[in-house]
N, C-alpha and C positions, 0 to 999 in steps of 0.2 A: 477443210474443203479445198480441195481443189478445181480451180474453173474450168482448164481445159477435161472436155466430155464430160461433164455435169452442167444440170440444168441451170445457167445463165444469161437472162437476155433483158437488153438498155435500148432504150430509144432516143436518137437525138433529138429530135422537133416534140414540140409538142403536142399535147393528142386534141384532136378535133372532137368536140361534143363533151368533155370535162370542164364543167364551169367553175373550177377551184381549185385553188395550187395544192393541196394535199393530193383530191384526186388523180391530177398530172402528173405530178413528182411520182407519186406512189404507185402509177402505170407506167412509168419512164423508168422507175430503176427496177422495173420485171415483180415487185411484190405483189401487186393484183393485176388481173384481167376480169375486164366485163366483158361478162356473157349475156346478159338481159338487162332491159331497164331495170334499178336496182339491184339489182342481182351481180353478185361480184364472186371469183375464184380467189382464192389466197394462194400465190406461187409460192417457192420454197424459202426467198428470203424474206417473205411479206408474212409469212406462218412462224420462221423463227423468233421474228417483233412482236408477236402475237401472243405467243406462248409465254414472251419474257414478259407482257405485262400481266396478264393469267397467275405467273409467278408469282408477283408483287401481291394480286388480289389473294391469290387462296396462303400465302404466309400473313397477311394479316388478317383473313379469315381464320386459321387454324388458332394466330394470338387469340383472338375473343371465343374460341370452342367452337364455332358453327362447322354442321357435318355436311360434308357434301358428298350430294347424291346426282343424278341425271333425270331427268324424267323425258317422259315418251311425246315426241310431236303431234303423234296423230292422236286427238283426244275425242270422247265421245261428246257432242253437242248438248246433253241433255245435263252435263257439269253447270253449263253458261246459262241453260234453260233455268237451273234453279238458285244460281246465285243475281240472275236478274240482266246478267250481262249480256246477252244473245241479241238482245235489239240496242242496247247501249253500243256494241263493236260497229254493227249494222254492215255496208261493206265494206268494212277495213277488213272483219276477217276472213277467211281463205274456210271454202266451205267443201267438202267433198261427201260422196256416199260409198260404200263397199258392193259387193253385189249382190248380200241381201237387201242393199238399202238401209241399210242402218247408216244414219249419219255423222258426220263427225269432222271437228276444224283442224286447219293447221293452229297450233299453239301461239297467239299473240303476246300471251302472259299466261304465268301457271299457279295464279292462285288457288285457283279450284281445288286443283289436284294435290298442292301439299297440303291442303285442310283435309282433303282424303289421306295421305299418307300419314298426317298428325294424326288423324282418330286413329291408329294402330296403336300409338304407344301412349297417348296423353287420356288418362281415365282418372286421374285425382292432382290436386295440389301439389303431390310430391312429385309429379312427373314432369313438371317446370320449374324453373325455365325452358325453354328448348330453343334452338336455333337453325334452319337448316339452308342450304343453298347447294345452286347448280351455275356452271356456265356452259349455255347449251343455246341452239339455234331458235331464234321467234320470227315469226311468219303476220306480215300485216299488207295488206291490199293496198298500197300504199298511192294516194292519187299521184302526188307528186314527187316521186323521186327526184333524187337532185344532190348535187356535193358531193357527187359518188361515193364512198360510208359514211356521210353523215346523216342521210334521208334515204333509207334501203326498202328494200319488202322482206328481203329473206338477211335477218344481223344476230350479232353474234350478242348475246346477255349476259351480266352476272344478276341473279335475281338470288334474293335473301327473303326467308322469313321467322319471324323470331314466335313464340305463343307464352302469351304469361297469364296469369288468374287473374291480375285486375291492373288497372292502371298506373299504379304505382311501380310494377315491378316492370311494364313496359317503357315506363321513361327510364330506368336503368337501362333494357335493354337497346331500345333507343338510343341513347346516348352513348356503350359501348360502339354501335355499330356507326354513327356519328363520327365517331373518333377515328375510326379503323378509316374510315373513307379517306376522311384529313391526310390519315398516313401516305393511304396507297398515289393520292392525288401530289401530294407534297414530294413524293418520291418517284415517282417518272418523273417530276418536273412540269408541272402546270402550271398556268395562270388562272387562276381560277375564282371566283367569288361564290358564297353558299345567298342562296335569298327564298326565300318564301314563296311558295305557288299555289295556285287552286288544285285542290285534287282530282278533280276532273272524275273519267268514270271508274279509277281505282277507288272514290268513297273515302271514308273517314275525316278526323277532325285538324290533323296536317299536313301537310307537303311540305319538304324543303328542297330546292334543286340545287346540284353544284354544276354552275355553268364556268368552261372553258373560257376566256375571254378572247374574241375574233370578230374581223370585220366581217365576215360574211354569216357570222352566226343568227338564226332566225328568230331568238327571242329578244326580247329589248330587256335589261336591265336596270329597276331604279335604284339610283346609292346616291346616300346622304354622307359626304365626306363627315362633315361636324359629328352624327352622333353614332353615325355604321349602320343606319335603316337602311335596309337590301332587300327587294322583292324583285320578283318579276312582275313587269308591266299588269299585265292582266289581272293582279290581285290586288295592285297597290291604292290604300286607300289616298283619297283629295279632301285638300284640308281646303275648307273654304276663307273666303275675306273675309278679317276681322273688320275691315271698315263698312260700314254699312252708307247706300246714297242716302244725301241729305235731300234730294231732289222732291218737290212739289208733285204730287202723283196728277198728272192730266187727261182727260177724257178721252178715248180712242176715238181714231178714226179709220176711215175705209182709204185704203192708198192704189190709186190705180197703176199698179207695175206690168206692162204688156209682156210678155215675152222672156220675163225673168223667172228663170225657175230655182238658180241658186243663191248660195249666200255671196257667194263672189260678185253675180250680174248684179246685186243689190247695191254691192259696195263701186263698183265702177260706173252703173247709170245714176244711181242717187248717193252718194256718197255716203252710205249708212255703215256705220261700223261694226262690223262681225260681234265682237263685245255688246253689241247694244241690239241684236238679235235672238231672238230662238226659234230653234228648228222643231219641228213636230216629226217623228219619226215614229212609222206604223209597224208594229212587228204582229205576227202569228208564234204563241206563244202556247205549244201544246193544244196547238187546233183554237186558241184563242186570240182575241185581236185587243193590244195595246196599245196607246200612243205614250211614248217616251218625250219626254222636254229636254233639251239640252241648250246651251250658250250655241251660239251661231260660229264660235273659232273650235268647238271643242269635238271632241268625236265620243259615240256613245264606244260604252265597253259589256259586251255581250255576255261577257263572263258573270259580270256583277246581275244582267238580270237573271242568268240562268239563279244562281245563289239566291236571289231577290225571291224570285218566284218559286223555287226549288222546281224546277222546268226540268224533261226531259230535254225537249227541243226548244229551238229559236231561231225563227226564219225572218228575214225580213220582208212585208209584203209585197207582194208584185206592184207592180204599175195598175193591173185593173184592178187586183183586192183595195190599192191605196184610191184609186179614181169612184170603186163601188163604194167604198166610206165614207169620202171625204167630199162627194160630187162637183170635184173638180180635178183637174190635169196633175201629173205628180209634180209637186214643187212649190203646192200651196198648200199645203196642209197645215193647218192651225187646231188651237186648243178651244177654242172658241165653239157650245152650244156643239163639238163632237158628241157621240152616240156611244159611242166605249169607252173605258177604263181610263183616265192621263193618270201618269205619273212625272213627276218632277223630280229635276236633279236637285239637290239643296242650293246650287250656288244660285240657282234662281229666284230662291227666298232673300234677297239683298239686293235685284234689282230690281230697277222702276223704269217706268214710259219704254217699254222695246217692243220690235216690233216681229209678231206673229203673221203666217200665212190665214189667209181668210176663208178657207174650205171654200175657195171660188175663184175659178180661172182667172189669170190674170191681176188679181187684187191682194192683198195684206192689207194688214190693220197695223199703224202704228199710236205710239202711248198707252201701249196695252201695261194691265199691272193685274196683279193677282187677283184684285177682286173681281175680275174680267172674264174667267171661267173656273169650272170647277174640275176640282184634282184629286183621286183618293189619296196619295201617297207621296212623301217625301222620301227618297234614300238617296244618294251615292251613287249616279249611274255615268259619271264622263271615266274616260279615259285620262290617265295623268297625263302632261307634259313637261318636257324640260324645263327645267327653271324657277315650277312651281314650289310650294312651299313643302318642305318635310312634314308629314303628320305626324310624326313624333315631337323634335323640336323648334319647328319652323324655320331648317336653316336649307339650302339653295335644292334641288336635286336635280342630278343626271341623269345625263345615259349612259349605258353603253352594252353591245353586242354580245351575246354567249351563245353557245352551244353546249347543248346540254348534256352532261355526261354522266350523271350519277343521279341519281333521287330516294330520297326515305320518306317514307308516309305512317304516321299513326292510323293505321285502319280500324281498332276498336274492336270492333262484335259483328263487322257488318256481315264477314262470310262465314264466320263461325255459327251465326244465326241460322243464315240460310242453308246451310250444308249440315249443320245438327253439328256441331265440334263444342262438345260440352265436357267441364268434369265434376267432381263431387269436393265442396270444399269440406274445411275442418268440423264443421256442422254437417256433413252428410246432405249438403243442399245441390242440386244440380242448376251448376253457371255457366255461361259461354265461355268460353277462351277469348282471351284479348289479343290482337294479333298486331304485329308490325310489318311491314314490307318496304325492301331496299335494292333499287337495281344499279348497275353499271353497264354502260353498254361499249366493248369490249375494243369492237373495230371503230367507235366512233371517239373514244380515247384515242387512238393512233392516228386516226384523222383532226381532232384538233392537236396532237401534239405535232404534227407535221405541219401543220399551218402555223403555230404558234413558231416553230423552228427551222426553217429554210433560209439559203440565199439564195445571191444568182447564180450559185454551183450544184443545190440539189439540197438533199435532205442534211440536218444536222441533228444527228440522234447524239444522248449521251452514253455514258458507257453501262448504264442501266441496261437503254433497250437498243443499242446499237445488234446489228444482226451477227455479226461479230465481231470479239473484243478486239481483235487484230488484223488486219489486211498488209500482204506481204505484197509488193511488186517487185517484179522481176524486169529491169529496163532491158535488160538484153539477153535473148533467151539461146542464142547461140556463145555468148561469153560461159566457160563453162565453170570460171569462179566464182562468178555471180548467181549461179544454178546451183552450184556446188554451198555456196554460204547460206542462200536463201531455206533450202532443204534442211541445210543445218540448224537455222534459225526457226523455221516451221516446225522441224520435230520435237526442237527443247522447251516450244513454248506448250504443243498440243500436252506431253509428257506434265507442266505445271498446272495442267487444267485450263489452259485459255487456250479458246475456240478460235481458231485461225481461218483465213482464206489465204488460199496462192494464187495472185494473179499469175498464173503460168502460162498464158495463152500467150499464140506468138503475134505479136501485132505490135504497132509504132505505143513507147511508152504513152505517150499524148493522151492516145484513146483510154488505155489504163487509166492514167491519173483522173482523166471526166469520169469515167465510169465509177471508180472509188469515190469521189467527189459528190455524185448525184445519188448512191445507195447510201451516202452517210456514216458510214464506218467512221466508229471515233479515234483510233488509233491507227496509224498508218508509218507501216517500215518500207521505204524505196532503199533494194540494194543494187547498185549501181558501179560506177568507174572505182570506187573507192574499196570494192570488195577484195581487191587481190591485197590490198593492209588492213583486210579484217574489218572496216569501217562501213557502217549504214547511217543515211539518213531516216530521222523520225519529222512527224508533224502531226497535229494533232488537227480535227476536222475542222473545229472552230477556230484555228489559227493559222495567218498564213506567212508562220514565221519556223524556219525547217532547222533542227539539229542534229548535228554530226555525231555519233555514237559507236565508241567502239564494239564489235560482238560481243565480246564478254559480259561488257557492262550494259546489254539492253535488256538483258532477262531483270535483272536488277532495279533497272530503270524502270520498266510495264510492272513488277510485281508492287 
């Protein structure tokens, strides 16, 4: 490629309204333009990085035999209607009609429809394994765009699904395609950790996600250096104190606290220790109303009671649903002689004398203990924290940041039920198909891998997904041996198969070398004063140490 009269254009400053260095960089060196909130163009060198990771995915898609196919955006609504999903999406997804009125989404995910395309060819035992994938555009309403491709409405997917006869043969399959991620992620060059997730409204009995490792990433990740326990936040179980109080249990009392509504005003006007509270917290739970218990430092986790309750929904009550139940102000809400459902976290089984909201303005009760109201249910409902104990081994657990790039999920039977994807086993009996599903998501790989790979000069790609293998600069576009070498050297390398740029434009080298700098080209030929003895300098993007090479010997040297 030649720059002069081809599509190339850099920005020096940086862009107004991109809150994350991938998305800057990657608008600065001309690879995307935003056109809508999430909504992003891929320019011509942003679509060559694109394709080369594409590359990596469908060569180890092809190792493990999965076929790929394309499937259509605009699907009929009556797919979602009967695998259960249409009010699960709710409006995340993208809804339109035709002008009979027939209606129909943009594609958010496409399970549906390879369970339709599987009933073609899977009618017995012998017709699995199977495997299939696409990388193709998904559509979601997305409230908060943000990160520019890392939080989109309209992104780019590799979506997998595999279909076996029973579960045995999907942890095989499983497990190949487990593998193949490993690769593909290992090979761009990621940082990356795999941890365990809720399945959320994909269904089934696993998730695993591989998250990117980035400060600005929006999941939290737990990891137990000692034994390798990796979740994401949201599913990871809390192991409680093994020490149990020795403390004297003592009779409650009514605490006049005016004007306090939280655990903080508790701990500043009476010096009462977060640890030595619990909070009453009222949720609408599928049109029903629960009170949650929690430690007064701890935060609940919504996840655990969706799972808990097996809930559709879960809202947290308003201020007048919590003041109609509780007949007082929000922020006294206690377990005390309530009229609905409590549930209790376990770690509240091990404390003694703390103090509850008193279902009445202005007041709490402190020296409360268990025998002091009643509860149906113990389970598991805080959120972890740093520090806290590993529930596997009990040794320290972290945090740390991901974005999430790839995901597998054991789905089971859930849409082969609903959708009728059945075959005939060796008995002539009719079974569901056992199904797996595995995404990657395409443009958000490039966006953490740009985050994970910058300086203060711009992008640093390897020679994987650099846009290309080679950038030639021309320092002086009126010397005409330096014209003369360069041409020379662009043509022997396109002829070896590696993809060239010529900075041929005429303008002060300076600009050239930022501009090569910020699109990240991993190899870089400057031929300069030294061309009339045949002589170029090299450097490489990560390096900002330059050697002298004769012509001859640089084909030699890059192959």
């Amino acid at each position: 490629m030649r720059l002069k009269n081809n599509y190339f254009l850099t920005l020096k400053e940086d862009v107004k309204g991109e809150e994350s260095v991938s998305a800057n960089l990657l608008v600065r060196a001309g690879m995307i333009k935003k056109v809508g909130s999430g909504i992003y163009a891929f320019l011509p060198l942003g679509l060559r990085v694109l394709k080369k990771i594409e590359d990596v995915i469908r060569k180890e898609m092809d190792a493990i035999s999965s076929n790929e196919l394309v499937m259509p955006s605009i699907l009929p609504e009556e797919l979602y209607e009967k695998s259960g999903r249409l009010k699960a999406f709710g409006d995340d997804m993208f809804r339109l009609s035709d002008r009979y009125d027939r209606r129909y989404v943009l594609g958010p995910t496409h399970e549906e429809l390879f369970v339709e395309v599987a009933k073609d060819v899977i009618q017995s035992h012998k017709d699995m394994p199977l495997s299939l994938y696409q990388i193709a555009n998904k559509y979601r309403d997305e409230p908060r765009s943000r990160y520019g491709l890392i939080r989109t409405r309209e992104f780019i997917m590799k979506d997998a699904y595999t279909f076996d006869k029973d579960e045995e043969d999907l942890d095989k399959s499983y497990q190949k395609m487990f593998c193949a991620y490993h690769k593909i992620f290992q090979k761009i060059g990621l940082d990356y950790e795999v941890v365990r997730a809720d399945t959320g409204s994909m269904g089934g009995s696993l998730s695993e996600e591989f998250q990117a490792i980035c400060d600005i990433g929006e999941d939290v990740l737990v990891i137990c250096n000692d034994c390798g326990y990796a979740t994401n936040i949201e599913v990871c179980e809390c192991r409680d104190a093994d020490i149990l109080s020795d403390d004297v249990e003592k009779e409650k009392e009514l605490l006049y606290t005016p004007n306090v509504g939280t655990i903080q005003d508790l701990y500043e006007y009476y010096q009462i220790e977060p640890t030595n509270t619990v909070k009453t917290l009222i949720y609408k739970v599928d049109g029903l109303f629960y009170a949650f218990l929690i430690r007064g430092d701890r935060e609940l986790n919504e996840s655990k009671i969706t799972k808990l309750l097996n809930a559709r929904e879960v809202l947290l009550a308003t201020p007048d649903e919590d003041e109609k139940i509780t007949h007082a102000q929000a922020g006294f809400a206690g377990p005390i002689d309530l009229e609905i459902p409590v549930i209790i976290d376990s770690e509240i089984l091990s404390m003694k004398n703390f103090l509850v909201g008193a279902n009445k303005s202005d007041y709490h009760y402190i020296n409360v203990n268990l025998k002091d109201f009643l509860y149906e249910r113990v389970a598991d409902l805080r959120m972890v924290a740093e520090g806290d104990h590993c529930p596997c081994c009990g040794g320290t657990l972290m945090f740390k940041k991901g974005i999430e790039v790839g995901n597998t999920f054991k789905l089971g039977t859930k849409y082969s039920d609903a959708l009728e994807l059945y075959y005939t086993d060796q008995n002539n009996e009719l079974k569901p198909v056992v199904m797996g599903c595995y995404g990657i998501g395409v443009a958000r790989v490039l966006a953490a891998y740009v985050e994970q790979h910058h300086d203060d000069r711009g992008i640093v790609f390897n020679s994987l997904l650099s846009p290309y293998d080679v950038c030639i600069v021309i320092v002086n576009m009126k010397d005409l041996s330096q014209v003369s070498l360069a041409e020379k050297i662009y043509e022997k390398l396109q002829k070896m198969g590696i993809s060239v740029m010529l900075d041929d434009r005429d303008i002060r080298v300076g600009v050239k070398f930022k501009d090569m700098d910020l699109i990240g080209i991993c190899h870089r030929i400057t031929v300069g004063r030294g061309a009339s003895h045949g002589v170029v300098e090299y450097r490489k993007r990560d390096s900002l140490q330059t050697i002298e090479i004769e012509e001859d010997k640089i084909l030699d040297f890059l192959s």
